[in-house]
HTML snippet that shows the backbone in 3Dmol.js (N, CA, C, O; Angstrom):
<script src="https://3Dmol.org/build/3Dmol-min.js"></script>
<div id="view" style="width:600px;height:400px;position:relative"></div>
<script>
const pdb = `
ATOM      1  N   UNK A   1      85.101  89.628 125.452  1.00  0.00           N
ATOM      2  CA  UNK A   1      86.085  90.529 124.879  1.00  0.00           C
ATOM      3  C   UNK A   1      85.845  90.777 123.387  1.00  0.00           C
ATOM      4  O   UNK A   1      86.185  91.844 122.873  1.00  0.00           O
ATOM      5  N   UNK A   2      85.252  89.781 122.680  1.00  0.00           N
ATOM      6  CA  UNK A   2      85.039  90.139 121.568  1.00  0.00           C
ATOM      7  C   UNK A   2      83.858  91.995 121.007  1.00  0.00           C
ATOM      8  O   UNK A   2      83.814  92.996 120.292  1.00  0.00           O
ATOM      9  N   UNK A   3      83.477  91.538 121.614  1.00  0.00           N
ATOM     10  CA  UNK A   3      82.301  92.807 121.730  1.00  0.00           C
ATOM     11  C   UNK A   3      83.125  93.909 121.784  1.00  0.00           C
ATOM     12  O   UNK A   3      83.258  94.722 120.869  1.00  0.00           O
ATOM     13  N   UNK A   4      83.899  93.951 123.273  1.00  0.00           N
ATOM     14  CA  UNK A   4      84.799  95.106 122.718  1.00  0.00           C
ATOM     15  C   UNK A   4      85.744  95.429 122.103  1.00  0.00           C
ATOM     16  O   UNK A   4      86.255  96.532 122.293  1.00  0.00           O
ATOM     17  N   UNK A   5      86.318  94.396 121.038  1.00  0.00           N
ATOM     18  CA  UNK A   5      87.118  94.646 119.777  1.00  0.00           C
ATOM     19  C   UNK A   5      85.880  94.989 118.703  1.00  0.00           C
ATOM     20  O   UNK A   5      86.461  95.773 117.953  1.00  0.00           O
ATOM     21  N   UNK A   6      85.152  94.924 118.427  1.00  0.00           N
ATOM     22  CA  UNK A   6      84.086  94.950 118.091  1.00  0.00           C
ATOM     23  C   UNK A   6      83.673  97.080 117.962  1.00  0.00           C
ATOM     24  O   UNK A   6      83.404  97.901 117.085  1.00  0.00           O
ATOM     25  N   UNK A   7      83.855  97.045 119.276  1.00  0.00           N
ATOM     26  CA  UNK A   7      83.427  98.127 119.278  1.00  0.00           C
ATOM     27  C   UNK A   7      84.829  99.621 119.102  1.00  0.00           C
ATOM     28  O   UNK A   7      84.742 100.780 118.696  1.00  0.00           O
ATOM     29  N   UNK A   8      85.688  99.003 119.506  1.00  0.00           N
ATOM     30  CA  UNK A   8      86.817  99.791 119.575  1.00  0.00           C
ATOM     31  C   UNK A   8      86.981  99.939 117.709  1.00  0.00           C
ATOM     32  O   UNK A   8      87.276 100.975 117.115  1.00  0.00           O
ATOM     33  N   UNK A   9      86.730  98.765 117.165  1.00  0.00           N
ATOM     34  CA  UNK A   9      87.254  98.930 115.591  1.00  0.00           C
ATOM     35  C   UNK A   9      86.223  99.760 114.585  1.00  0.00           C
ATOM     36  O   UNK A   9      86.240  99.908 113.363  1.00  0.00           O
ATOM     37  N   UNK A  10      85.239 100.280 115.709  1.00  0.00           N
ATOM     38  CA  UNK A  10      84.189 101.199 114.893  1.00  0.00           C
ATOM     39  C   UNK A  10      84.310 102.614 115.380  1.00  0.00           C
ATOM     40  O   UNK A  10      83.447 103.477 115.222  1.00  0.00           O
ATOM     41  N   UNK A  11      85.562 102.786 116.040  1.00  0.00           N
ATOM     42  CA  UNK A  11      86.110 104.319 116.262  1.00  0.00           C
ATOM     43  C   UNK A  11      86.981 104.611 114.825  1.00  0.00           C
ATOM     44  O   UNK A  11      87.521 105.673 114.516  1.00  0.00           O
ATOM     45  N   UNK A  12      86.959 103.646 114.231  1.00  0.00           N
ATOM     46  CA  UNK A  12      88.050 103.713 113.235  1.00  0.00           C
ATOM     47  C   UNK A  12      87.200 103.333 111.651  1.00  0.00           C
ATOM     48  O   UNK A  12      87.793 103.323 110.572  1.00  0.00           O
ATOM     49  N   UNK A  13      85.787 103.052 111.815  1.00  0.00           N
ATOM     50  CA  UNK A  13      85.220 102.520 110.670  1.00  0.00           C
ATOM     51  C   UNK A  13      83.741 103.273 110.662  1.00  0.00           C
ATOM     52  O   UNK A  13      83.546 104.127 111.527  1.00  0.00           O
ATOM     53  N   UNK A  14      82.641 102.957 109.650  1.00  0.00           N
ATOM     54  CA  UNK A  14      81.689 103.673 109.502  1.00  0.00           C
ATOM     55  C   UNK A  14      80.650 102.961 111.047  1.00  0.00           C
ATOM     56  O   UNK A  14      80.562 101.875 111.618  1.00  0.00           O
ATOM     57  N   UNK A  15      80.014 104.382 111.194  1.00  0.00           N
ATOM     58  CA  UNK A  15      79.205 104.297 112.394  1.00  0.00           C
ATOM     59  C   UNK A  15      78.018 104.004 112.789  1.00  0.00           C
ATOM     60  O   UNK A  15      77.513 104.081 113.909  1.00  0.00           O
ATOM     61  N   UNK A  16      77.314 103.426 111.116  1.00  0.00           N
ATOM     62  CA  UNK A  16      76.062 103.539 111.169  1.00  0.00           C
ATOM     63  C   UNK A  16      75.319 102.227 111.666  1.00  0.00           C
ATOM     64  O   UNK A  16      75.866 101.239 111.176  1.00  0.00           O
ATOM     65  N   UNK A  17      74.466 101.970 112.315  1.00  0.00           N
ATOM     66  CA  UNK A  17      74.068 100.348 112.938  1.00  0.00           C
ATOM     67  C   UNK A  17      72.726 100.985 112.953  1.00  0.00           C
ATOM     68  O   UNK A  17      72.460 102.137 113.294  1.00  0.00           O
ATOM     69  N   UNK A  18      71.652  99.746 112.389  1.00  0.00           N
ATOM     70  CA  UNK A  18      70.327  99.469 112.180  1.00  0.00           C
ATOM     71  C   UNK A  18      69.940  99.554 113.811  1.00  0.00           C
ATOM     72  O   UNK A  18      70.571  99.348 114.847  1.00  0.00           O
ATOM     73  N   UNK A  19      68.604  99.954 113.501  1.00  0.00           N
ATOM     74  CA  UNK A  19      67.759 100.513 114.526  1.00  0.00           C
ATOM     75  C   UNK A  19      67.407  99.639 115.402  1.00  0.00           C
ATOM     76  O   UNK A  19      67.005  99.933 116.528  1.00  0.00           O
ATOM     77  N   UNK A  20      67.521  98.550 114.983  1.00  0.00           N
ATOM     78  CA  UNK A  20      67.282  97.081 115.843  1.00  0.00           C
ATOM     79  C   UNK A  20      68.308  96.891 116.927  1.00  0.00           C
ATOM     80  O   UNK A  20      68.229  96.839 118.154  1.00  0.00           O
ATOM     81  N   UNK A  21      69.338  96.801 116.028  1.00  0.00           N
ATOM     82  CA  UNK A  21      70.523  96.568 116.798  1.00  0.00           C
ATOM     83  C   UNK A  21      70.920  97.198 117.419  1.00  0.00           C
ATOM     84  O   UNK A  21      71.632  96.604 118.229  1.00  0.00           O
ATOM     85  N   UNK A  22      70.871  98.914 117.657  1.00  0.00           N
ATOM     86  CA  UNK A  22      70.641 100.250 118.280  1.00  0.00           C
ATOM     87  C   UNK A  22      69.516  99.573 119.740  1.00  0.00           C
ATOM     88  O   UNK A  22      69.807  99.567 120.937  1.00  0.00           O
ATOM     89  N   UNK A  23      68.920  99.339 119.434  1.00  0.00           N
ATOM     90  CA  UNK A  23      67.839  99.064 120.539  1.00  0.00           C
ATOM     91  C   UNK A  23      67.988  97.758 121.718  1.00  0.00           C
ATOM     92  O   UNK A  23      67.638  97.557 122.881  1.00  0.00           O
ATOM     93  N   UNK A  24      68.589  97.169 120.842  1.00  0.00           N
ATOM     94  CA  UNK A  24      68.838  95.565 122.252  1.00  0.00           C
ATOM     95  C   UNK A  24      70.444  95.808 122.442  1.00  0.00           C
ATOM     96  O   UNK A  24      70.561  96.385 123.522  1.00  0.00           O
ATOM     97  N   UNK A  25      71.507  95.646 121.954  1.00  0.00           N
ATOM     98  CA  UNK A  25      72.635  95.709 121.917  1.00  0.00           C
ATOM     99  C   UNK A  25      73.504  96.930 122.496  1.00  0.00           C
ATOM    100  O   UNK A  25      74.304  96.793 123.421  1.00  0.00           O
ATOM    101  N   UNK A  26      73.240  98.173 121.817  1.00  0.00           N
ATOM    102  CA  UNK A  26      73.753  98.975 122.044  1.00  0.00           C
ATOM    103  C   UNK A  26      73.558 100.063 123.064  1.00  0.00           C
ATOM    104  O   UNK A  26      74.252 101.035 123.365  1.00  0.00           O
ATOM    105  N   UNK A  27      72.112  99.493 123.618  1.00  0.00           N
ATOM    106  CA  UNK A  27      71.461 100.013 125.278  1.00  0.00           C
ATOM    107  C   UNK A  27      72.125  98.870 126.244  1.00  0.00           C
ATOM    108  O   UNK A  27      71.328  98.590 127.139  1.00  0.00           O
ATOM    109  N   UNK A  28      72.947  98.368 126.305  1.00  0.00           N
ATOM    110  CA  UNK A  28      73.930  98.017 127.419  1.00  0.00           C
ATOM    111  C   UNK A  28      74.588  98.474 128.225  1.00  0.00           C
ATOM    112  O   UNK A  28      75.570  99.060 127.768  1.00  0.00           O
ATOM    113  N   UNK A  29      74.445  98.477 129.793  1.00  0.00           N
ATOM    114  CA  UNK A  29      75.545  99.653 130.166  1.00  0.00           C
ATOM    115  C   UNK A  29      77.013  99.229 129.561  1.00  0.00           C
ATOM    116  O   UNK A  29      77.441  99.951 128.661  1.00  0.00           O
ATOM    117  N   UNK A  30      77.723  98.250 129.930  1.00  0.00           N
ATOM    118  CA  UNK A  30      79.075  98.349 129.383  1.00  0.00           C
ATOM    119  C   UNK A  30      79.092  98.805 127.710  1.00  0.00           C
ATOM    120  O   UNK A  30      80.171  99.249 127.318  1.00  0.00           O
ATOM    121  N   UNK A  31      77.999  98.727 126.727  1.00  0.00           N
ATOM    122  CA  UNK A  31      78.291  99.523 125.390  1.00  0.00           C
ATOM    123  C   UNK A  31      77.943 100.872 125.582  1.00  0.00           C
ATOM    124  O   UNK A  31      78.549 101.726 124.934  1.00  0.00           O
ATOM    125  N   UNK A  32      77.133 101.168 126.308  1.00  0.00           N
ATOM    126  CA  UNK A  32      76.926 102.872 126.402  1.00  0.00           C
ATOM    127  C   UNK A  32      78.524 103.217 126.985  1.00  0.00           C
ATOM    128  O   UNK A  32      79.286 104.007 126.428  1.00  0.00           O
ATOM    129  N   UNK A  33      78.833 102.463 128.192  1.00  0.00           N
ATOM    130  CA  UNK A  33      79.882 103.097 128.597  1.00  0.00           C
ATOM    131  C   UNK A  33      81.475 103.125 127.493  1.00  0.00           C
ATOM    132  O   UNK A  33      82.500 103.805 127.555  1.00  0.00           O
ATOM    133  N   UNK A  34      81.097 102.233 126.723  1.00  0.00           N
ATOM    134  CA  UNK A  34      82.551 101.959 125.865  1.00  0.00           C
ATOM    135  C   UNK A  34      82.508 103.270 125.486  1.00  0.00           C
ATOM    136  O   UNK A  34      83.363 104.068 125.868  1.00  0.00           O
ATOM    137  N   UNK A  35      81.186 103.711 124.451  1.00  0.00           N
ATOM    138  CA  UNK A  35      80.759 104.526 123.422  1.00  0.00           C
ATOM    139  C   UNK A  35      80.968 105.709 124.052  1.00  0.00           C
ATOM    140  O   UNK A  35      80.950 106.653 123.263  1.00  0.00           O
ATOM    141  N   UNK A  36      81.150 105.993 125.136  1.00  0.00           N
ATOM    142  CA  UNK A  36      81.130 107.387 126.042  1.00  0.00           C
ATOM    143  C   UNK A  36      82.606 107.548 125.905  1.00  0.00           C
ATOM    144  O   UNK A  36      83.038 108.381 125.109  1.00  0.00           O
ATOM    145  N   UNK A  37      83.465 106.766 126.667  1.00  0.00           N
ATOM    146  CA  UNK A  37      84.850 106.547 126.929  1.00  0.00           C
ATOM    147  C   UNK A  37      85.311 106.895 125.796  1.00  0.00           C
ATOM    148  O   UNK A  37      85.888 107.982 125.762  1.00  0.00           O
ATOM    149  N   UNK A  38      85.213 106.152 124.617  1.00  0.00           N
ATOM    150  CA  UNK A  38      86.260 106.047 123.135  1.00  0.00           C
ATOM    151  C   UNK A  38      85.098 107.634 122.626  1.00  0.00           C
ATOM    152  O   UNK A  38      85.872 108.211 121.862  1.00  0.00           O
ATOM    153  N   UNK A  39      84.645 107.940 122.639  1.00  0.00           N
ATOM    154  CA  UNK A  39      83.891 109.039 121.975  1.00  0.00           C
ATOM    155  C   UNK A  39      83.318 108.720 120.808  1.00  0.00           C
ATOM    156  O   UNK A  39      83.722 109.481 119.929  1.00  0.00           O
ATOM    157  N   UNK A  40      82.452 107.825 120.365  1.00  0.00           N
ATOM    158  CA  UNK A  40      82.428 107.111 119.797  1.00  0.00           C
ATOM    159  C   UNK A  40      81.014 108.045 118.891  1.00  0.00           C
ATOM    160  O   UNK A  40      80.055 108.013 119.661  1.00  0.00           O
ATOM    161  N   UNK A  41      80.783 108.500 118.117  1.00  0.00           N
ATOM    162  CA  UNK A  41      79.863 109.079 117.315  1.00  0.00           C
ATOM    163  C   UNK A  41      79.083 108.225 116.340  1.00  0.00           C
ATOM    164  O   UNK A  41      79.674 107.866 115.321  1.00  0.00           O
ATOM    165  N   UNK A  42      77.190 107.668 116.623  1.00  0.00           N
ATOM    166  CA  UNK A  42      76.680 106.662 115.397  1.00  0.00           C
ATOM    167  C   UNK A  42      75.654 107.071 115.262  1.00  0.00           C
ATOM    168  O   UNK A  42      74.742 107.565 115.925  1.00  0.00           O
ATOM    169  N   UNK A  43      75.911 106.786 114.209  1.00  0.00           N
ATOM    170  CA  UNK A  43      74.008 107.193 112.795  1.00  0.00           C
ATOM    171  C   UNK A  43      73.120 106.047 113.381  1.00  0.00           C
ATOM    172  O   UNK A  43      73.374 104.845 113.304  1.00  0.00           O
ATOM    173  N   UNK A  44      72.562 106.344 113.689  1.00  0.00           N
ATOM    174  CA  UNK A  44      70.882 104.734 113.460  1.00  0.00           C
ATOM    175  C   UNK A  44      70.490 104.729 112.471  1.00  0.00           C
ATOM    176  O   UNK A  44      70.196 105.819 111.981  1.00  0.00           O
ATOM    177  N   UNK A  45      70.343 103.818 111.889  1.00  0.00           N
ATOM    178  CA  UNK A  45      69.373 103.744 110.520  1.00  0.00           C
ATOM    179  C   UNK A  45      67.980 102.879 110.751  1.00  0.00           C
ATOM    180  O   UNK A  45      67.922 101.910 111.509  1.00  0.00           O
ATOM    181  N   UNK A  46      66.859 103.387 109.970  1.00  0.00           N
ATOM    182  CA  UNK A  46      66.162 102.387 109.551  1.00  0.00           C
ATOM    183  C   UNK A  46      66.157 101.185 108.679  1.00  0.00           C
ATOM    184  O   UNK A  46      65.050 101.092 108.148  1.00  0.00           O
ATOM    185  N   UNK A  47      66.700 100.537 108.437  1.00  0.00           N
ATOM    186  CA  UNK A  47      67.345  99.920 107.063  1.00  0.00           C
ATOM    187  C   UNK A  47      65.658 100.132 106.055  1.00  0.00           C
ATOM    188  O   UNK A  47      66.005 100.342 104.893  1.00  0.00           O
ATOM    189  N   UNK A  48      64.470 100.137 106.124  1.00  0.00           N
ATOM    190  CA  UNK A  48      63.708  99.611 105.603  1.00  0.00           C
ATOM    191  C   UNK A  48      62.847 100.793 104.381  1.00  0.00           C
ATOM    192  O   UNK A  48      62.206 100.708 103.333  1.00  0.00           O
ATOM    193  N   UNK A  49      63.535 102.286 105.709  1.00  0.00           N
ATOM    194  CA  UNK A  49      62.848 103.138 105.218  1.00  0.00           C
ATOM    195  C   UNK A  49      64.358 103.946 104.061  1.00  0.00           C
ATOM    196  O   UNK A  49      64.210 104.690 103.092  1.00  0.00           O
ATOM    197  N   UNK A  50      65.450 103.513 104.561  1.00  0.00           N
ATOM    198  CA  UNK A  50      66.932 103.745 104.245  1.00  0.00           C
ATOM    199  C   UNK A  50      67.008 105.250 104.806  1.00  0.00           C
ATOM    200  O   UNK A  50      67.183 106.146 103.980  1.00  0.00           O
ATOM    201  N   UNK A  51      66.914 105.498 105.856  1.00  0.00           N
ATOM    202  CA  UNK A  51      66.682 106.922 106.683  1.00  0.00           C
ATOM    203  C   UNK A  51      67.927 106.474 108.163  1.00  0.00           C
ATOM    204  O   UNK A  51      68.240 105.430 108.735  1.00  0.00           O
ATOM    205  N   UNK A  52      68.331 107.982 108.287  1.00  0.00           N
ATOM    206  CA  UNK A  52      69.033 107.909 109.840  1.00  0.00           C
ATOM    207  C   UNK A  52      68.096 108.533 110.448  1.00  0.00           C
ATOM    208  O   UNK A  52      67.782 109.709 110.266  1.00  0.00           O
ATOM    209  N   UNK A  53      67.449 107.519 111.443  1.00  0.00           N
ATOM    210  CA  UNK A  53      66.781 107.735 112.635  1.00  0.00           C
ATOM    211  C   UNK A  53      67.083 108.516 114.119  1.00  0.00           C
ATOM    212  O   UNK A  53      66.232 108.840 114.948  1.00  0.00           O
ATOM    213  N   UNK A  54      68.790 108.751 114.215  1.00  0.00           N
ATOM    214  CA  UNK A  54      69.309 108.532 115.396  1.00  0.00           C
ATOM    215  C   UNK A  54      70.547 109.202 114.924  1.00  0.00           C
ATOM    216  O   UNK A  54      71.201 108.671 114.027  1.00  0.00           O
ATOM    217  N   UNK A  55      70.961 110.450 115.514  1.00  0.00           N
ATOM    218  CA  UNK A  55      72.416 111.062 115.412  1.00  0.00           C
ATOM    219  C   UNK A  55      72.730 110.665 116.976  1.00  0.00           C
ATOM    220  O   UNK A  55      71.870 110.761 117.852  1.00  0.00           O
ATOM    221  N   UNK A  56      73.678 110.340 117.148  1.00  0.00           N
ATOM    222  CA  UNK A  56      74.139 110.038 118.961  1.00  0.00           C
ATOM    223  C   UNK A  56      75.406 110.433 118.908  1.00  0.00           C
ATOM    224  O   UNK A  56      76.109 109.536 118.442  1.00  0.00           O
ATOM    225  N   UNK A  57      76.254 111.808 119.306  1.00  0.00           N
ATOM    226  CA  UNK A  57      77.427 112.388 119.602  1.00  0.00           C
ATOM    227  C   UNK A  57      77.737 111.727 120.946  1.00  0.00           C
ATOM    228  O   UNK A  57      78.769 112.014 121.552  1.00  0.00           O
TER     229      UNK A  57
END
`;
const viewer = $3Dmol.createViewer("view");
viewer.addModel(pdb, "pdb");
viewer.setStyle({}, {cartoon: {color: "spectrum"}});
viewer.zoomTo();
viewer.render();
</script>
């Protein structure tokens, strides 16, 4: 349950999550499906290059 307080409190906060964490974490079905449900809009970043990699509506 934590995960999805987690995720519900980033309908309400900035959207942006590193490309890493974009890649293992947030390719989950239950996080794809949260992110669908709540409408959830996030930037990817590279942190390294400081670039958004990833617009995901």
């Amino acid at each position: 349950m934590r995960w999805l307080q987690i995720l519900r409190r980033l309908k309400h906060h900035d959207k942006t999550v590193p490309v890493s964490t974009y890649d293992s974490f947030f390719q989950l079905l239950f996080v794809q499906t949260t992110i669908q449900q709540h409408q959830l809009k996030l930037a990817v970043y590279e942190p390294e290059a400081k670039e958004i990699v990833k617009w995901q509506n």
